[in-house]
N, C-alpha and C positions, 0 to 999 in steps of 0.2 A: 607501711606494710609490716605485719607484726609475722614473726617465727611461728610455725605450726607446732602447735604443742601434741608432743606424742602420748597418746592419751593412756598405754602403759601405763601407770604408776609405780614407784619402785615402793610399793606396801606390803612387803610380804606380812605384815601382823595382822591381817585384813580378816584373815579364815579363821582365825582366834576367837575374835569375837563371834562369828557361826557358832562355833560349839559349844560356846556358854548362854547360847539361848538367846530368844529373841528380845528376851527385856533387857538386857544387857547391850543391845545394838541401838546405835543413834539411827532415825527412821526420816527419810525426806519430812517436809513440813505439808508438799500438795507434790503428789505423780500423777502423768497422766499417760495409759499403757493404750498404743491404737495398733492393730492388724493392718500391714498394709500390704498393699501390693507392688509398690515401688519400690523394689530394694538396690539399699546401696543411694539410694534420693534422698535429702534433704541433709540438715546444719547436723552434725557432728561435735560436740562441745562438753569438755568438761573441765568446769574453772570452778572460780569461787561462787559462790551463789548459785550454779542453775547447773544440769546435767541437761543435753540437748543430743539424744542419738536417734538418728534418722534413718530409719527403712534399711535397721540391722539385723539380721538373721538372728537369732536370740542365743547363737555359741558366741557371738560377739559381747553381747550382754552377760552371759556368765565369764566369758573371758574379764572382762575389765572387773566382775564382783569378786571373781576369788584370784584374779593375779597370776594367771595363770597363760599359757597358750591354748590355741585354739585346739593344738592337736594332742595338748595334755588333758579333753574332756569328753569322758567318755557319758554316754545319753543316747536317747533316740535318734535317727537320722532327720527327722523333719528340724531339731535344732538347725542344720545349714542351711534350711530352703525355708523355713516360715518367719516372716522380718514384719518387726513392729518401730513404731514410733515411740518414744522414752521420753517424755519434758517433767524435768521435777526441778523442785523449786527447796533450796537447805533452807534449815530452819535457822534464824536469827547468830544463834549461836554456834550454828555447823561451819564446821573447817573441809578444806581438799581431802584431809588426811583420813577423812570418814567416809569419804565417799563409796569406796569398795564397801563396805559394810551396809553403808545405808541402801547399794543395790540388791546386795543379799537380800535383804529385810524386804525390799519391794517383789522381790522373786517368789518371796516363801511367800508373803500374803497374797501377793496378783495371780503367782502361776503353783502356788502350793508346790513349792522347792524342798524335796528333802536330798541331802546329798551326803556322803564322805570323802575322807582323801587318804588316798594311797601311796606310800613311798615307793619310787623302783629306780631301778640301773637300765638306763637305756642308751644306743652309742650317738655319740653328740661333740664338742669340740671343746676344747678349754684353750682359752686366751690365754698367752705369753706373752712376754717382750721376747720379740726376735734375738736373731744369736749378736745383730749388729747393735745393738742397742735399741733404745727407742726415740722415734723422731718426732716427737710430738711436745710441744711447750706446755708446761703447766699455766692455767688459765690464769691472768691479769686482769681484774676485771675494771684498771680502767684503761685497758683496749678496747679497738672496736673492732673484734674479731667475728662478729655477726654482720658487720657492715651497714651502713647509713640506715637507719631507719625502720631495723629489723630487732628484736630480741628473741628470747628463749630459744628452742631447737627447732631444725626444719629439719624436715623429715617429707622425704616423697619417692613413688616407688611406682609411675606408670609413666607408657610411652617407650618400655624396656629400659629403664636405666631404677637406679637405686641413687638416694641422696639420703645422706644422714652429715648433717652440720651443729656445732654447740657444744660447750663446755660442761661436761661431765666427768663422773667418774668410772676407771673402771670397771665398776660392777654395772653401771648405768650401761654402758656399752656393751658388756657382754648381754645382757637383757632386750636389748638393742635389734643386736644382732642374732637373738633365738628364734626373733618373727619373721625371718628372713625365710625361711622356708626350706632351710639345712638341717633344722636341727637344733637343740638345747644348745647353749655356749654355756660355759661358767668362767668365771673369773678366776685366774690363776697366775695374775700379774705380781702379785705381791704391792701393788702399789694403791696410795688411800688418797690419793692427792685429784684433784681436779683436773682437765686437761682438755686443752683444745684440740676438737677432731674434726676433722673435712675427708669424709668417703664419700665417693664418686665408683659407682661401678653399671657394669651391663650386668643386666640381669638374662638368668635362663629363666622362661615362662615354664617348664617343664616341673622346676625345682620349686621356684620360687615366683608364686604368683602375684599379683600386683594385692599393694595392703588396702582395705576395703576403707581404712582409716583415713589415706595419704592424699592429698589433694594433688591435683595433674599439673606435673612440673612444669613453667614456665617453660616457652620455646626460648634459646638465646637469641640476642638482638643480632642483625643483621654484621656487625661489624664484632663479635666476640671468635677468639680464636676456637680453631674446632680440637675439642681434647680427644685424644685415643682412652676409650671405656675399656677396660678390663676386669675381667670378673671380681667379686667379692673376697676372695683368699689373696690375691694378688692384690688387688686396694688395701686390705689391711695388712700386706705386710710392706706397703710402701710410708705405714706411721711407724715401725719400727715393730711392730705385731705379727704376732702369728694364732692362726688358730692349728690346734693340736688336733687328729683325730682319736677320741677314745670315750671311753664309758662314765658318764654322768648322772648325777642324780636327781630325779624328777620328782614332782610332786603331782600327781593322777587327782582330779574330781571325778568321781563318780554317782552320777545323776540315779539317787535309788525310786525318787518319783518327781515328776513334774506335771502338769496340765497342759495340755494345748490351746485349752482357751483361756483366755486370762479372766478373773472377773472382774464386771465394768467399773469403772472410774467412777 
């Protein structure tokens, strides 16, 4: 069983490339863009070789092309309710790291995307190390702190609980934890090291609704002990963390035009 890869990418240089036009953007090799009416159905995937997003509302789609949250994007309302199908195939030479750009590129020509981005001050949280320290070990990687048979990061977020496992850094976590549905985090640790983290929390559906990305957490086995769930500010501050409440900086897309219908494949 392999670790759910959170399909975030920690790319902020991603909108760069947008602004320097689209000859300057590496561009899928073959996409293929369908309307569906199943949203939230089918494969989710984006690795080396293939991007695979299933009956996703298309704010999901500009979320992963400019690196952004879903509530940092401002456009028409049918962006949450109109979901298509995405399978594209990189071209020989394409890497992960092109991915956010090469979805741009598929936006502007499929759905004729023009956009800009806006700096602001919005209230949000910054990561610290608690006043006790922090209780989290810096990653070993030859531990097996994913355990038998698992790598990369899991991540899942239905059934009301929250799980986020994997060795990251933190600015990966503060990122992490801005889709949670609280609000921006930013990193205010001071710290550039790796580190292994295991959160565990109950989720408010109110706050924070289930991630559209996260696959539905295993039930535990019959014979596993039952843990007490506590919210998300309480689980991170049992790694030695804390979130701050205060005013952080965001980065706004603003959808100056898009198309609703895409053209055909």
């Amino acid at each position: 069983m392999k670790g759910f890869l959170v399909l975030l990418l920690v790319l902020p240089a991603a909108f760069a490339a947008h602004e320097q036009g689209a000859a300057a953007q590496p561009k899928f090799e073959v996409a293929s863009v369908k309307r569906t009416n199943d949203c939230f159905e089918g494969p989710r995937h984006i690795g080396p070789g293939s991007v695979s997003l299933g009956g996703l509302p298309l704010k999901f789609v500009l979320m992963e092309a400019f690196q952004v949250k879903t509530d940092e994007i401002q456009g028409p309302s049918w962006l949450d309710t109109d979901c298509f199908d995405i399978d594209a195939k990189l071209p020989a030479d394409g890497n992960m790291g092109q991915i956010p750009a090469m979805l741009q590129a598929l936006l502007t020509e499929r759905f004729k995307l023009a956009a800009h981005t806006e700096d602001r001050t919005r209230a949000g949280y910054a990561l610290v190390v608690d006043k006790d320290g922090l209780k989290v070990k810096e990653d070993d990687p030859k531990t097996d702190f994913m355990g038998k048979g698992m790598s990369g990061r899991l991540a899942a977020g239905r059934g009301g609980r929250g799980l986020l496992k994997g060795a990251m850094t933190m600015e990966t976590l503060a990122r992490a934890l801005s889709n949670q549905g609280y609000g921006p985090v930013q990193d205010e640790t001071g710290l550039t090291g790796k580190y292994d983290i295991d959160l565990s929390w109950a989720r408010d559906p109110d706050l924070a609704p289930p991630n559209p990305f996260a696959p539905a957490a295993a039930p535990p086995s019959a014979d596993a002990p039952l843990v007490p769930q506590v919210d998300l500010f309480a689980a991170v501050r049992k790694l030695g963390l804390r979130l701050d409440r205060r005013s952080v900086p965001s980065q706004f897309v603003v959808i100056d035009h898009i198309e609703r219908i895409p053209t055909e494949n």
